[in-house]
C-alpha positions as CSV (number, residue, x, y, z in Angstrom):
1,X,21.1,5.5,-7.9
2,X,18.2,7.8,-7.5
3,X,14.9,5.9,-6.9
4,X,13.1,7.2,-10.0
5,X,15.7,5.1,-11.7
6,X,14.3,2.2,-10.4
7,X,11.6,2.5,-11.5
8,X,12.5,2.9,-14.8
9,X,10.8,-0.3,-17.4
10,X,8.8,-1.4,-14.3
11,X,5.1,-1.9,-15.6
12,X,2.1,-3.5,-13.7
13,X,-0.4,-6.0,-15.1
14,X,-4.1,-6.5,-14.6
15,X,-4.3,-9.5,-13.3
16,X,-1.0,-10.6,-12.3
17,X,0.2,-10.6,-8.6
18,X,2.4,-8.5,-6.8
19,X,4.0,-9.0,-3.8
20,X,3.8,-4.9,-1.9
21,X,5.9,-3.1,0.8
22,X,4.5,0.2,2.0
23,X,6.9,1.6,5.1
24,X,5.1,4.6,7.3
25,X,7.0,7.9,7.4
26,X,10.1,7.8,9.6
27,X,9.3,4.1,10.8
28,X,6.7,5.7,12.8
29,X,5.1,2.4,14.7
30,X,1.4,3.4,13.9
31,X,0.2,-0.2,13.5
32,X,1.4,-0.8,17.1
33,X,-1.8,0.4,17.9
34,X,-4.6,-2.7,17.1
35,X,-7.4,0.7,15.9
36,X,-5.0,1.9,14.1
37,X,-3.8,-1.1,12.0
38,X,-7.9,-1.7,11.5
39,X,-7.9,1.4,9.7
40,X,-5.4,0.4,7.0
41,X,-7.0,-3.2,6.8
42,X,-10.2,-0.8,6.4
43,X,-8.3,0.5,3.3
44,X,-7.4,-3.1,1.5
45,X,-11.1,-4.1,1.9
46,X,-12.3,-0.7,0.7
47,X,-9.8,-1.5,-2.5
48,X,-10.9,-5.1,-2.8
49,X,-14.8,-4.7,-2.3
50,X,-14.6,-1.2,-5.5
51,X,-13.0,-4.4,-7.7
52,X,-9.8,-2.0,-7.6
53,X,-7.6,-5.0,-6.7
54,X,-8.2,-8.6,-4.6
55,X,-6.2,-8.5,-1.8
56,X,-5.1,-11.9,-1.4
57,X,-2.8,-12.0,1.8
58,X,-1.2,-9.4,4.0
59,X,0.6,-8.8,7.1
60,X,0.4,-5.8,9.1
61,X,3.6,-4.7,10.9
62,X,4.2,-1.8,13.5
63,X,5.8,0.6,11.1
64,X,5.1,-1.7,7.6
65,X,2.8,-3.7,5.9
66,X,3.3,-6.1,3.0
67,X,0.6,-7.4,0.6
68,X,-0.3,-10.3,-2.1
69,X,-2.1,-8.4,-4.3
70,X,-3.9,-9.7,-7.8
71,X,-4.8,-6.2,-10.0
72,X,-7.9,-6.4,-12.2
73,X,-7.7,-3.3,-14.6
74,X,-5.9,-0.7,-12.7
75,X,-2.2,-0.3,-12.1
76,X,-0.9,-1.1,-9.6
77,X,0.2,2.3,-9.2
78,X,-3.3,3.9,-8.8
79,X,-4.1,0.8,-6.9
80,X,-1.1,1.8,-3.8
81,X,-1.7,5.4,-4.2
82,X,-5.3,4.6,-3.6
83,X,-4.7,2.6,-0.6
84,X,-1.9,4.6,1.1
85,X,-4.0,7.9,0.6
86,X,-7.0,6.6,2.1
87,X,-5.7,4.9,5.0
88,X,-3.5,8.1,5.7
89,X,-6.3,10.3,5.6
90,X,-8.3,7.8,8.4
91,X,-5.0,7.2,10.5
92,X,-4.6,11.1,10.5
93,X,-7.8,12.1,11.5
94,X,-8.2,9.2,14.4
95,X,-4.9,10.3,16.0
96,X,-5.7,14.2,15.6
97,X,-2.5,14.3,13.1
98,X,-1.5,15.9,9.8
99,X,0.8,15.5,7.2
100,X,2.6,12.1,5.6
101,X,2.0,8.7,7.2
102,X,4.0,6.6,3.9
103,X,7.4,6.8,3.5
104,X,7.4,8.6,-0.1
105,X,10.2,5.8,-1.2
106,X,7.9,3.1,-0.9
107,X,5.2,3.8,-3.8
108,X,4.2,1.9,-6.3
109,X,5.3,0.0,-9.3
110,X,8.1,-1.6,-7.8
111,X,6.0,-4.7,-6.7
112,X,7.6,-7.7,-8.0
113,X,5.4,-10.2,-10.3
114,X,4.8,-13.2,-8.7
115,X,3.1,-14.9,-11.9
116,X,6.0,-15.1,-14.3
């Protein structure tokens, strides 16, 4: 089944809860690295301190993250976009990189509510 098909009836909330998954390109073990898992924490605070989302709990491994997260008005589409482009742009540009740093397959709106 393709993903898009997934997708398909999934709808975010503001605030409800979602539990999050975000996988780096090609299992790429960025977060090994204790800067370079700072940077996406960096990311979730940046998000929780605009009012974009609270961040309630997360847990940062080498090549993944997963995330608590409450939404207050936006989806939690713009909310993961958001987060995944800005802590790509600051993990690209402390390791001299370019290009993807998020698996494409792991974007948004395919959080699972936690509240019903």
């Amino acid at each position: 089944m393709p993903y898009n098909d997934l997708l398909r009836g999934r709808y975010s909330e503001p605030g409800q809860e979602y539990l999050v998954t975000a996988v780096t390109d090609k299992r790429k073990p960025y977060f090994e690295s204790f800067d370079v898992a700072r940077l996406l924490t960096h990311a979730f605070r940046q998000s929780h301190e605009s009012a974009q989302a609270e961040w309630l709990a997360f847990v940062v491994m080498p090549d993944h993250f997963h995330a608590l997260v409450r939404l207050r008005q936006e989806p939690l589409a713009t909310v993961m976009r958001a987060v995944r482009g800005s802590s790509a742009r600051r993990i690209n540009r402390s390791l001299g990189l370019s290009g993807r740093v998020w698996q494409p397959g792991s974007v948004p709106g395919s959080g699972v509510n936690l509240a019903g």
